[in-house]
C-alpha positions in Angstrom: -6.1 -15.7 5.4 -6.8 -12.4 6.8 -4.1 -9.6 7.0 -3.1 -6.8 8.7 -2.6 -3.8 5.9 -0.9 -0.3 6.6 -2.4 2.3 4.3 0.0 5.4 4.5 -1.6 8.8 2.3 -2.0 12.1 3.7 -5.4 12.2 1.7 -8.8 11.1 3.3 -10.4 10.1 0.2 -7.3 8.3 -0.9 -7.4 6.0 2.0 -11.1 5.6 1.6 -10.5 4.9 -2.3 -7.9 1.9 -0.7 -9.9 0.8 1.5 -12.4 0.4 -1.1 -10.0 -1.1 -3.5 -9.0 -3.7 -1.1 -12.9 -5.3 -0.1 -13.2 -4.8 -3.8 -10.1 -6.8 -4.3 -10.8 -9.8 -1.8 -8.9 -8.3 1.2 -12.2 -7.0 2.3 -11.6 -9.2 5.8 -8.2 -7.7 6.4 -7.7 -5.5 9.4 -6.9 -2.0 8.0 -4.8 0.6 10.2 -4.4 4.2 8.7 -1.5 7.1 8.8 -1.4 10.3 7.1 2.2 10.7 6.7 5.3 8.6 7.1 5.9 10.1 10.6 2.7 9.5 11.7 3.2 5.7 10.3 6.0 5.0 11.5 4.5 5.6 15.3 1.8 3.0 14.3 4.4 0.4 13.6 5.9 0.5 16.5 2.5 -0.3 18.6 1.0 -3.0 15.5 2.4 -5.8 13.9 1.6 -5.6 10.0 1.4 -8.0 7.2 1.7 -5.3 4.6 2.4 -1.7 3.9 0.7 0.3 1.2 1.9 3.9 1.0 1.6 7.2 -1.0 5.3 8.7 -2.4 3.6 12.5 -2.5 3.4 13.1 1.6 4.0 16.3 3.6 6.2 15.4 6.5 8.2 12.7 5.1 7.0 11.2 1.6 7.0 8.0 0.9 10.5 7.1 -0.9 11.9 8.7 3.1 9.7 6.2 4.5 10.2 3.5 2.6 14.0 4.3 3.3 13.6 4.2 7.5 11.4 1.2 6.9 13.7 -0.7 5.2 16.7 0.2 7.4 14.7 -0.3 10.9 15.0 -4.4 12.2 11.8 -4.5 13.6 10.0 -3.2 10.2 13.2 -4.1 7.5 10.9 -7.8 6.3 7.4 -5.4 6.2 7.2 -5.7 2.4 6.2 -2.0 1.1 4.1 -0.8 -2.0 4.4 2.2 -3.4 1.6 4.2 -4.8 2.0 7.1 -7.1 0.6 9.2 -10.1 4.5 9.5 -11.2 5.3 6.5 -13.7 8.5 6.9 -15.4 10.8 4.0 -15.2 13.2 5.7 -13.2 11.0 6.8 -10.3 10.1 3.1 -10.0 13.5 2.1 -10.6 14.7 4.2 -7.6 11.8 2.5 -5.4 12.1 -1.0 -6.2 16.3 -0.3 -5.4 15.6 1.1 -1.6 13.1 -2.0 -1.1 9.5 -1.6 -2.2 8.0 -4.6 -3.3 5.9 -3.1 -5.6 4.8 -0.1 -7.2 1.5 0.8 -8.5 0.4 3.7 -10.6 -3.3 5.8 -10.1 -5.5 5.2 -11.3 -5.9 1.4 -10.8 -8.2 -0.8 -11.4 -9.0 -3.3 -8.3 -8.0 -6.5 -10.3 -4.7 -4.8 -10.9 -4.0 -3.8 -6.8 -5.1 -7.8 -6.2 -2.4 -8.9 -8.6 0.3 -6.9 -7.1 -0.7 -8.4 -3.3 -1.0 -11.5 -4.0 2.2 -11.8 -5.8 3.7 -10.7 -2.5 1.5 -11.6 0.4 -0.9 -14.5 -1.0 -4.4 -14.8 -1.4 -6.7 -13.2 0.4 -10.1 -15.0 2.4 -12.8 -13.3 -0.1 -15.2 -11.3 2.0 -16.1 -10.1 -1.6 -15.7 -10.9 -5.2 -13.6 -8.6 -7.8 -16.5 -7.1 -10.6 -15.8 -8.6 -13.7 -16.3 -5.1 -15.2 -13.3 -2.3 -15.9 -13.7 -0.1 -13.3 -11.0 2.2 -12.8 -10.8 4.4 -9.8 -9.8 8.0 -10.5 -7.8 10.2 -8.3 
Protein backbone atom coordinates (compact mmCIF):
# COMPACT_ATOMS: atom_id res chain seq x y z
CA UNK A 1 0.00 0.00 0.00
CA UNK A 2 1.13 3.39 -0.83
CA UNK A 3 0.74 6.38 1.65
CA UNK A 4 0.46 9.77 1.79
CA UNK A 5 3.41 11.13 4.45
CA UNK A 6 3.60 14.81 6.00
CA UNK A 7 7.24 15.55 6.67
CA UNK A 8 7.22 18.78 8.97
CA UNK A 9 11.17 20.27 9.71
CA UNK A 10 12.24 23.67 9.12
CA UNK A 11 15.56 22.19 7.71
CA UNK A 12 16.09 21.40 3.97
CA UNK A 13 18.53 18.70 4.47
CA UNK A 14 16.42 17.18 7.22
CA UNK A 15 13.52 16.64 4.95
CA UNK A 16 15.85 15.37 2.23
CA UNK A 17 17.59 13.04 4.97
CA UNK A 18 13.54 11.70 5.50
CA UNK A 19 12.80 11.48 2.41
CA UNK A 20 15.79 9.40 2.00
CA UNK A 21 15.13 7.41 5.05
CA UNK A 22 11.71 6.58 3.85
CA UNK A 23 12.65 4.95 0.03
CA UNK A 24 15.34 3.48 2.11
CA UNK A 25 12.81 2.11 4.45
CA UNK A 26 10.16 0.68 1.86
CA UNK A 27 7.97 3.81 1.70
CA UNK A 28 9.89 4.75 -1.29
CA UNK A 29 6.30 4.77 -3.33
CA UNK A 30 4.58 6.92 -0.85
CA UNK A 31 3.47 10.41 -1.83
CA UNK A 32 5.55 12.88 0.22
CA UNK A 33 4.14 16.51 0.94
CA UNK A 34 6.70 18.97 2.87
CA UNK A 35 6.26 22.00 5.43
CA UNK A 36 8.80 23.95 7.18
CA UNK A 37 7.06 24.77 10.30
CA UNK A 38 3.93 23.78 12.02
CA UNK A 39 2.09 26.91 10.60
CA UNK A 40 3.11 26.27 7.32
CA UNK A 41 1.77 22.42 7.99
CA UNK A 42 -1.04 22.97 9.21
CA UNK A 43 -2.13 25.05 5.82
CA UNK A 44 -1.21 21.84 3.90
CA UNK A 45 -3.60 19.81 5.91
CA UNK A 46 -6.33 21.58 5.31
CA UNK A 47 -5.92 21.25 1.22
CA UNK A 48 -4.43 17.14 1.48
CA UNK A 49 -5.61 14.23 3.06
CA UNK A 50 -2.58 12.34 4.87
CA UNK A 51 -1.93 8.90 5.97
CA UNK A 52 0.83 10.03 8.36
CA UNK A 53 2.62 12.92 9.99
CA UNK A 54 6.31 12.97 10.62
CA UNK A 55 7.50 16.18 12.34
CA UNK A 56 10.57 17.92 13.91
CA UNK A 57 9.92 19.24 17.88
CA UNK A 58 12.89 22.08 17.30
CA UNK A 59 10.72 24.56 14.70
CA UNK A 60 10.68 28.41 14.54
CA UNK A 61 7.08 29.49 14.29
CA UNK A 62 5.47 26.84 16.19
CA UNK A 63 7.60 23.65 17.15
CA UNK A 64 6.44 20.58 16.98
CA UNK A 65 5.00 19.60 20.62
CA UNK A 66 2.46 23.21 19.61
CA UNK A 67 1.70 21.34 16.57
CA UNK A 68 1.25 18.18 17.70
CA UNK A 69 -1.16 19.94 20.31
CA UNK A 70 -3.53 21.81 17.41
CA UNK A 71 -3.29 18.56 15.56
CA UNK A 72 -4.60 16.58 18.02
CA UNK A 73 -7.30 18.96 19.15
CA UNK A 74 -8.51 19.87 15.31
CA UNK A 75 -11.53 16.99 14.05
CA UNK A 76 -10.52 17.03 10.78
CA UNK A 77 -6.64 16.12 11.66
CA UNK A 78 -7.36 14.63 15.61
CA UNK A 79 -7.03 10.52 13.91
CA UNK A 80 -3.70 11.75 11.73
CA UNK A 81 -1.30 9.67 13.85
CA UNK A 82 1.88 12.03 14.50
CA UNK A 83 5.69 11.10 15.06
CA UNK A 84 7.87 13.03 16.68
CA UNK A 85 11.40 13.55 15.67
CA UNK A 86 13.97 14.95 17.92
CA UNK A 87 17.75 15.04 19.07
CA UNK A 88 16.24 15.53 22.75
CA UNK A 89 15.81 11.84 24.42
CA UNK A 90 15.11 12.01 27.97
CA UNK A 91 12.17 10.08 29.08
CA UNK A 92 10.33 12.99 30.07
CA UNK A 93 10.40 14.83 26.78
CA UNK A 94 8.99 11.70 25.25
CA UNK A 95 6.74 11.26 28.04
CA UNK A 96 5.21 14.69 27.48
CA UNK A 97 4.72 13.77 23.59
CA UNK A 98 3.33 10.48 23.70
CA UNK A 99 0.61 12.26 26.61
CA UNK A 100 -0.61 15.08 23.93
CA UNK A 101 -0.95 12.27 21.21
CA UNK A 102 2.12 11.41 19.21
CA UNK A 103 2.25 7.98 18.10
CA UNK A 104 5.74 7.73 18.19
CA UNK A 105 8.83 9.33 18.84
CA UNK A 106 12.07 8.83 17.28
CA UNK A 107 15.54 10.03 18.23
CA UNK A 108 18.53 11.42 15.43
CA UNK A 109 20.29 9.83 14.44
CA UNK A 110 18.29 6.81 13.13
CA UNK A 111 19.05 4.13 11.33
CA UNK A 112 16.35 3.45 8.41
CA UNK A 113 15.45 -0.12 9.83
CA UNK A 114 14.61 1.65 13.02
CA UNK A 115 12.11 4.69 11.18
CA UNK A 116 10.41 1.33 9.28
CA UNK A 117 9.78 -0.26 12.59
CA UNK A 118 8.22 2.65 14.14
CA UNK A 119 5.70 3.11 10.79
CA UNK A 120 4.76 0.07 10.43
CA UNK A 121 3.83 -0.50 13.99
CA UNK A 122 1.43 2.35 13.28
CA UNK A 123 0.48 2.60 9.63
CA UNK A 124 1.44 -1.04 8.18
CA UNK A 125 3.64 -2.15 5.61
CA UNK A 126 4.69 -0.35 3.10
CA UNK A 127 4.61 -1.62 -1.14
CA UNK A 128 8.68 -1.90 -1.34
CA UNK A 129 9.77 0.37 -4.10
CA UNK A 130 13.17 -0.51 -2.46
CA UNK A 131 14.77 -2.89 -0.01
CA UNK A 132 16.22 -1.72 3.62
CA UNK A 133 20.47 -2.42 3.35
CA UNK A 134 21.25 -5.07 5.57
CA UNK A 135 24.25 -2.86 6.73
CA UNK A 136 24.19 -0.22 9.90
CA UNK A 137 23.90 2.78 8.41
CA UNK A 138 23.11 5.57 10.55
CA UNK A 139 22.18 8.94 9.30
CA UNK A 140 23.73 11.81 11.12
CA UNK A 141 22.26 15.11 11.63
Amino acid sequence: MSYSILIVDDSMPMRTVLKRSLAAAGYGGSRILEASNGKEALTVLKGEWVDLIMTDYNMPEMNGLSFLKTVKTEALFKEIPVIVISTEGNDSKIKEFIDTGAAGYITKPFTPEALRDLIVSIIGEADYEESIDDSDNEFDF
